[in-house]
N, C-alpha and C positions, 0 to 999 in steps of 0.2 A: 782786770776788767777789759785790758784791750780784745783779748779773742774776744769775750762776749758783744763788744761794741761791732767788732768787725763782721762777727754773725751776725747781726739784727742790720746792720744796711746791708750788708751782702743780700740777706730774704730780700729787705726791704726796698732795694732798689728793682730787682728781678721779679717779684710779684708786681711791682707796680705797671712792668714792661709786662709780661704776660696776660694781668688783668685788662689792661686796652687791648690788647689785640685781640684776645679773646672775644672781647664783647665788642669791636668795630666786625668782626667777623659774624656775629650774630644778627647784628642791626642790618649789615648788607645784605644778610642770605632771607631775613623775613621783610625789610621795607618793601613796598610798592615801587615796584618799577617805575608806573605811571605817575606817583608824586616824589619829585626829586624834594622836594624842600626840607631844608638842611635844618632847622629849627626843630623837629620831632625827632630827629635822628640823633643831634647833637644831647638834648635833654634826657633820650632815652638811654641813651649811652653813658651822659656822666654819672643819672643813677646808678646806674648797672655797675659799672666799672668803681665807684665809691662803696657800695654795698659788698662789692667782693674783697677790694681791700681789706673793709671792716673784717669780714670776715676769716680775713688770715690774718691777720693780726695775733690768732690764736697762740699759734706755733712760738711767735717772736714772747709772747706774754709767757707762756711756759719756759721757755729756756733762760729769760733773763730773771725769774723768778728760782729756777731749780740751779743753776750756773755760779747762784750765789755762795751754796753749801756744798762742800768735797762731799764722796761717794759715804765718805765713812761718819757722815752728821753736824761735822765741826764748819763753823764758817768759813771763806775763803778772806784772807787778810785785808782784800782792798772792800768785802763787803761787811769788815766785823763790828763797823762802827754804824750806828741806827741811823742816821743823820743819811749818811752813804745812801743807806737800802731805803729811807725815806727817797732819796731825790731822784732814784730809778725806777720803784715804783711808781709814783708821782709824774714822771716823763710815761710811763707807760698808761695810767690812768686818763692823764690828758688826751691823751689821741686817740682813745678811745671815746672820749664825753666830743671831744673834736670833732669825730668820721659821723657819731650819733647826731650831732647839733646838724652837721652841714647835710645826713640823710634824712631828719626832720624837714630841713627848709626843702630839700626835692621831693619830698614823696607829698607830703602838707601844702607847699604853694607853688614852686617849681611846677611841677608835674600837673596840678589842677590848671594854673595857668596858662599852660601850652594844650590843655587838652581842651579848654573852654574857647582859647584863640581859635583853635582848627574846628571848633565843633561850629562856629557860625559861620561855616562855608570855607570850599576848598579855595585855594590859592588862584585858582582858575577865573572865579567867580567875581561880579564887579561890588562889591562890599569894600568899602573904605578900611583898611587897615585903622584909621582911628578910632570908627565906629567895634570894629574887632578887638582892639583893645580895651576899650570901654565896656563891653559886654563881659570880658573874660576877667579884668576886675571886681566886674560887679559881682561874679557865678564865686567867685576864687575867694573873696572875701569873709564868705563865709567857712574855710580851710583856717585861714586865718587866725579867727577868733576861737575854733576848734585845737591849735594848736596853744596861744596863748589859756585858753580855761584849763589843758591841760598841764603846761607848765605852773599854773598856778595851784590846781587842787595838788599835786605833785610836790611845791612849796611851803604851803601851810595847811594842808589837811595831814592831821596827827594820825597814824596809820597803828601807832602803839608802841610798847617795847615789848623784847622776848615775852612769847604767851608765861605764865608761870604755869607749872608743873612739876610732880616728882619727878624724880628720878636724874638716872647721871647725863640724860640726854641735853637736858635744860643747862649744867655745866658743862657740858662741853660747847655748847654752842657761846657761854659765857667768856670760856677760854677765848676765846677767838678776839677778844676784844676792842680795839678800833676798828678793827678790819672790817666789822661787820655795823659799824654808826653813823647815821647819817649825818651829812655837812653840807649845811644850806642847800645850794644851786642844787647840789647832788641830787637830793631827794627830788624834785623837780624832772632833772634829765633823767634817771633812774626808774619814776614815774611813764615818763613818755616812752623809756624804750621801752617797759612793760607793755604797754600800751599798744606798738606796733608787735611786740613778740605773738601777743595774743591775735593779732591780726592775720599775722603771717604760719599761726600754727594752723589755723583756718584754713590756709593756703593749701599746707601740705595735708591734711586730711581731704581736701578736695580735689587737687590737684599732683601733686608732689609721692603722694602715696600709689595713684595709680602709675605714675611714671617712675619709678623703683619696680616695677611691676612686667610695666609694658614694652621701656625702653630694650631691656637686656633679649626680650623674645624676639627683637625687632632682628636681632642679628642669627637668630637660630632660625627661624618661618622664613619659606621661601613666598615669593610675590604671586607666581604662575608663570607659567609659559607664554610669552608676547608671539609666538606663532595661533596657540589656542585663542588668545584673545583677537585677532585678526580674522581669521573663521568665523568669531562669533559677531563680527560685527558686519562681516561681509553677507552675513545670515541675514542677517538683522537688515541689509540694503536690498537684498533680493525681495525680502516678505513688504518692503518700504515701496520698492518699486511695482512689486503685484499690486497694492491697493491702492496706489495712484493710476497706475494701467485702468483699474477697475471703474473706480468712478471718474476717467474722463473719458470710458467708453457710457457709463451711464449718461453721462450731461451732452455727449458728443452733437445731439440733435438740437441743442441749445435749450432745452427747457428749464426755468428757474432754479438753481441751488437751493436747495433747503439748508438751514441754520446749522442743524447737527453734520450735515454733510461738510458744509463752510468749512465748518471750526477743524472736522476732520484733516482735511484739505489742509488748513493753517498749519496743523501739528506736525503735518508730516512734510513740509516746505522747511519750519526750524529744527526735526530732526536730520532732516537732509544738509541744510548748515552744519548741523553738528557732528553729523558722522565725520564729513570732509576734516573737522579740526582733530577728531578724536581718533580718526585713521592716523591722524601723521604725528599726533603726539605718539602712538603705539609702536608706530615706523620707527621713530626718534630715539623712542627708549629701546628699541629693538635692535636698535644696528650703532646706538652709542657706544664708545669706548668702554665708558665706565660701566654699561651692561657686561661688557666681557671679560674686563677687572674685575668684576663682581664674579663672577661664573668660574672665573679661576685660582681666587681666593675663597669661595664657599665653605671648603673644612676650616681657616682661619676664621671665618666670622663666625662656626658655630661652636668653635673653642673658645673664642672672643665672648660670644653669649652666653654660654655657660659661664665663663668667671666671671662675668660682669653680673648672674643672676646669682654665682655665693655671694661675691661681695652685697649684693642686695640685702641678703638673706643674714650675713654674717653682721650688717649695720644693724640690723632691725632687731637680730636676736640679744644683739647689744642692749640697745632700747629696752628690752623685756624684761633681760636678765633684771638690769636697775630698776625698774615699775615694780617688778615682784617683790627689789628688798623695799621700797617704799613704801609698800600695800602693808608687807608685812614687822617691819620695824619702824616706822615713821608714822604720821597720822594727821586727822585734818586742822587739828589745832596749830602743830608745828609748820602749817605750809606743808609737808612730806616731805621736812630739809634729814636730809640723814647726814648722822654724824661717820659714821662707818661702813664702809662697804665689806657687807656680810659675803654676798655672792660675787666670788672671785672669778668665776668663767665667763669674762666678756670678753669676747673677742678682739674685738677693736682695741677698748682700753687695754688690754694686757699688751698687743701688740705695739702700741704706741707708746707704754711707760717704757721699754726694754728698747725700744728703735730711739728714745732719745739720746741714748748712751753713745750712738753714734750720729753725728754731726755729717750732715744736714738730713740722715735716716725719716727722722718724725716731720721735718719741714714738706719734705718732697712726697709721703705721704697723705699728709691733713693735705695740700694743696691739689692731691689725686681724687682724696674724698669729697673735698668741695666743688672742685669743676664737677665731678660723677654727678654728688646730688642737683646743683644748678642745670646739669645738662638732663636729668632727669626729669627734676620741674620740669623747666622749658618744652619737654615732650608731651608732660603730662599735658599742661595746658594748650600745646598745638592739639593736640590729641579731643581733648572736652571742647575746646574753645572760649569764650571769656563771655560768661553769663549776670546778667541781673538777675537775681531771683529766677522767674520759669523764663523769663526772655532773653536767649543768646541774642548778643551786642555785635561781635566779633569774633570772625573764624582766623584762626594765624597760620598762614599759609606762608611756606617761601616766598620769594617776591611779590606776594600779593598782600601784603597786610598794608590796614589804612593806617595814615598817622597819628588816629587814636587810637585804635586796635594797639598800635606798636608801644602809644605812650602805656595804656594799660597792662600789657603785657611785662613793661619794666616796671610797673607799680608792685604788681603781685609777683613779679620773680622779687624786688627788693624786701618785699615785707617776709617769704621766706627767708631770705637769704638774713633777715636781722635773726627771724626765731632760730636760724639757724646754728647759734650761738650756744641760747636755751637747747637745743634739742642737742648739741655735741657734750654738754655738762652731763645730759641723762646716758648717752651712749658710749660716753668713756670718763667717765665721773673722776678716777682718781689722777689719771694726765693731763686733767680741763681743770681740774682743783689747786693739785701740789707737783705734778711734773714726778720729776723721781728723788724729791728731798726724802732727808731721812737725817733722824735726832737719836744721843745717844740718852740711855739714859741707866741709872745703875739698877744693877741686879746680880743679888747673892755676893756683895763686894767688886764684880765686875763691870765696866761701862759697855753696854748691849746697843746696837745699832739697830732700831727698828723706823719704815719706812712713815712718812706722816700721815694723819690723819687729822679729826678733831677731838681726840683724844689723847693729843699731845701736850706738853709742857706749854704756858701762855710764852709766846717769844720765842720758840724754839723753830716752828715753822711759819711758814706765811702762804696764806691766800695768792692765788694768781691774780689780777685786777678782774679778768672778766670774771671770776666765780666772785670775789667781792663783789662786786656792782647788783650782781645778779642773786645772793647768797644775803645782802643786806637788805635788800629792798623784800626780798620772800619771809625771811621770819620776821619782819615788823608786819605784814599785812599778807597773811596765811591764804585769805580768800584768791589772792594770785597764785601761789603754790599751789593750793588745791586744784584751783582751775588749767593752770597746766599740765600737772598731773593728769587730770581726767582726757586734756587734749591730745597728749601725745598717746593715750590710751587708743583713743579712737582713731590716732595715726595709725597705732598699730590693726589697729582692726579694720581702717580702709585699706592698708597695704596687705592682708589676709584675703580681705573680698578682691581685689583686683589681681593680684597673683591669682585668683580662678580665673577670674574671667580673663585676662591673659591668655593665660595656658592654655582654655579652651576656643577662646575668640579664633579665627580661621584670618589671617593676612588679610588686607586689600589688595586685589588684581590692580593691575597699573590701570585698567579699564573705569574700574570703581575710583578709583584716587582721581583720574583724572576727571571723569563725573557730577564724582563728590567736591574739587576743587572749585568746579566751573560754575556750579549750581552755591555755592558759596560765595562766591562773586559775584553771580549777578541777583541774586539777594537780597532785593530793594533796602530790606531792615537792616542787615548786617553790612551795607555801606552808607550810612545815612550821613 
């Protein structure tokens, strides 16, 4: 047990150093320049950076789960005793219901709290910070009682046992035995992370799906040409300065402005402001360094975007592959928990049960797939911008996002990043389940080595804790199964519509970006 000890802090010390920095690097590159206050930064970060932990935690769950059984099915000595394997799983359970509890309290009151404090005016403003905090209690309170109702129907609302049914499907899930029953509090936490998965599968059908999509074209489409965009704006000052020429030789004799003339007049004083900023943002991007880094690396970024747009392709046909056997050997009684994985070409998952064998192969993988799709989201939603219903709130700009733009922004990366858990079970089912155990068991007088499933001997294999957590709480209350089922369907089918429109969408000019940037700021609604 010492290797396995020494791999699980080795990840665990190293993810935790990589997940800050990553996401201090994200918070700096979108906060607002203009509002330094350290309080939205700080909240939105320890989200962020505690959600992504959660989420590698995956890797460490697998290996301390498959690490326990030699290649050839038999236990390893220091794991042969139940007691043993109880108190390693058990350490791995806990930190799991841990990372869940402590992303409960920021996304549920943390997060509401800081966004209700800055919603009653900026930092700038003369509002008594007591009066601000008394407001942002009041708003947050009701978070509160949202989380507590939830931990409770979660606690004693009886959600059933295994549906009954023929057939070997109903045993084999029987097999599974504790692994799969609920214990107190469990059900409760088990409950709520449901709860937020469903939220954040939301995310990625809205968000998250077009950014698997649009990210990877980002680096194959060129911008334009910043000399052509120069011309067209020096165009644009020429036909500016004709019709000013024009009507001050109309008025020249001093006779009264008419209203439509006025306003004329107005329009073209604040495009004349604007061209001056948007000439020299064009100059800026035009004679930057990293303009010419860019210009010299170009076959690299469109090699870079082609693999980054298989990898897309090769997660999602993951995704499918497992929807189809669900469709077609599982059902809505059962949740669509499948005991066996009939279709054996997934990509992902094949690649990552076989990269386990080598140490730290699947670690450094799962932790490429996670930043990808995080980095993804987070595109998707610069890209859309952070909507109520039909009214955008917040456009997420590099250094221009507000302090609630910002907190909202790690609201819904978090709540992907929990379903994100749920969605790696579906896209590599049997490395997210059992890693690469394997049971012997006899045949024709000989002891035969076949890999696990839930088909196996009761005690012979075991659950990883994330697929327990997430594997218990689906077949006792099927209506979550089904429901997720159906979502990541339509993940698939938003990340189908968006890969067109992608493919066919045509760049933004640096002209348009900058534009669209400006007019995004000053946006009375979307900085309120």
């Amino acid at each position: 047990g010492i290797n396995a000890e020494y791999g699980k802090q080795w990840y665990q010390r190293r993810v935790r150093v990589i997940c800050v920095i990553v996401v201090a690097v994200y918070i700096k590159k979108f906060a607002h320049e203009a509002h330094p206050g350290v309080a939205p930064r700080f909240v939105s970060g320890l989200t962020c950076a505690l959600v992504l932990i959660t989420a590698l935690l995956l890797p460490v769950d697998v290996f301390m789960t498959s690490y326990q059984k030699y290649p050839n099915g038999t236990w390893r000595e220091w794991a042969a005793d139940n007691t043993t394997r109880a108190e390693i799983n058990n350490a791995i359970l806990y930190t799991y219901y841990t990372c869940y509890s402590l992303l409960t309290f920021c996304l549920f009151i943390l997060t509401p709290f800081a966004y209700f404090f800055f919603e009653e005016g900026d930092v700038e403003e003369d509002i008594p910070a007591a009066d601000r905090l008394c407001s942002a209690f009041k708003y947050s309170f009701c978070f509160v009682f949202l989380v507590v109702a939830l931990l409770l129907v979660g606690a004693f609302v009886q959600f059933g046992d295994i549906p009954s049914s023929n057939g070997t499907i109903i045993d084999d899930l029987d097999s599974l035995g504790d692994q799969i029953k609920s214990k107190g509090i469990e059900s409760a936490l088990s409950f709520t992370i449901s709860v937020l998965t469903i939220l954040g599968l939301f995310v990625y059908i809205i968000y998250s799906a077009y950014g698997l999509s649009a990210f990877p074209f980002n680096f194959v489409k060129t911008r334009g040409n910043a000399v052509r965009e120069l011309n067209k704006l020096r165009v644009d000052q020429i036909t500016r300065e004709e019709k000013e020429r024009q009507l001050a030789a109309k008025y020249a004799d001093g006779r009264p402005v008419i209203p439509s003339d006025r306003r004329l007049m107005q329009k073209l004083a604040r495009d004349k402001e604007r061209f001056s900023e948007l000439q020299r943002l064009v100059e800026s991007e035009h004679q930057s360094c990293w303009t010419k880094i860019r210009i010299c690396c170009r076959p690299f970024s469109i090699v870079l975007g082609i693999f980054l747009t298989l990898v897309s392709l090769a997660f999602m046909a993951s995704v499918s592959v497992t929807l189809v056997d669900k469709y077609v050997y599982s059902n809505y009684t059962l949740g669509y928990v499948l005991t066996t994985i009939h279709y054996k070409y997934s990509p992902i998952n094949y690649i990552l049960t076989y990269a386990q064998l080598v140490f730290p192969l699947d670690y450094i993988l799962v932790l490429l797939i996670v930043f990808y799709i995080a980095s993804c989201t987070v595109d998707g939603i610069r890209r859309i911008g952070i909507w109520f219903l039909w009214v955008k709130m917040f456009e997420v700009i590099p250094g221009r996002t507000m302090p609630q733009g910002l907190l909202l922004l790690s609201a819904l990366f978090s709540y992907a990043m929990v379903a994100l858990n749920q969605l790696m079970l579906v896209a590599m089912p049997t490395y997210s389940t059992y890693g690469s155990q394997h049971y012997m068991i006899p045949d024709n007088g000989t002891m035969v080595t076949k890999p696990c499933d839930n088909h196996s001997p009761k005690g012979e294999c075991q659950l990883t804790q994330l697929a327990s957590i997430i594997t218990r709480f689906t077949i006792h209350a099927n209506l979550y199964g089904a429901l997720v089922t159906y979502l990541v369907s339509a993940f698939v089918g938003a990340y189908v519509v968006g890969f067109i429109v992608a493919a066919v969408r045509r760049k933004r000019s640096i002209l348009e970006k900058a534009v669209g940037d400006r007019d995004a700021e000053d946006d009375p609604l979307l900085n309120l």
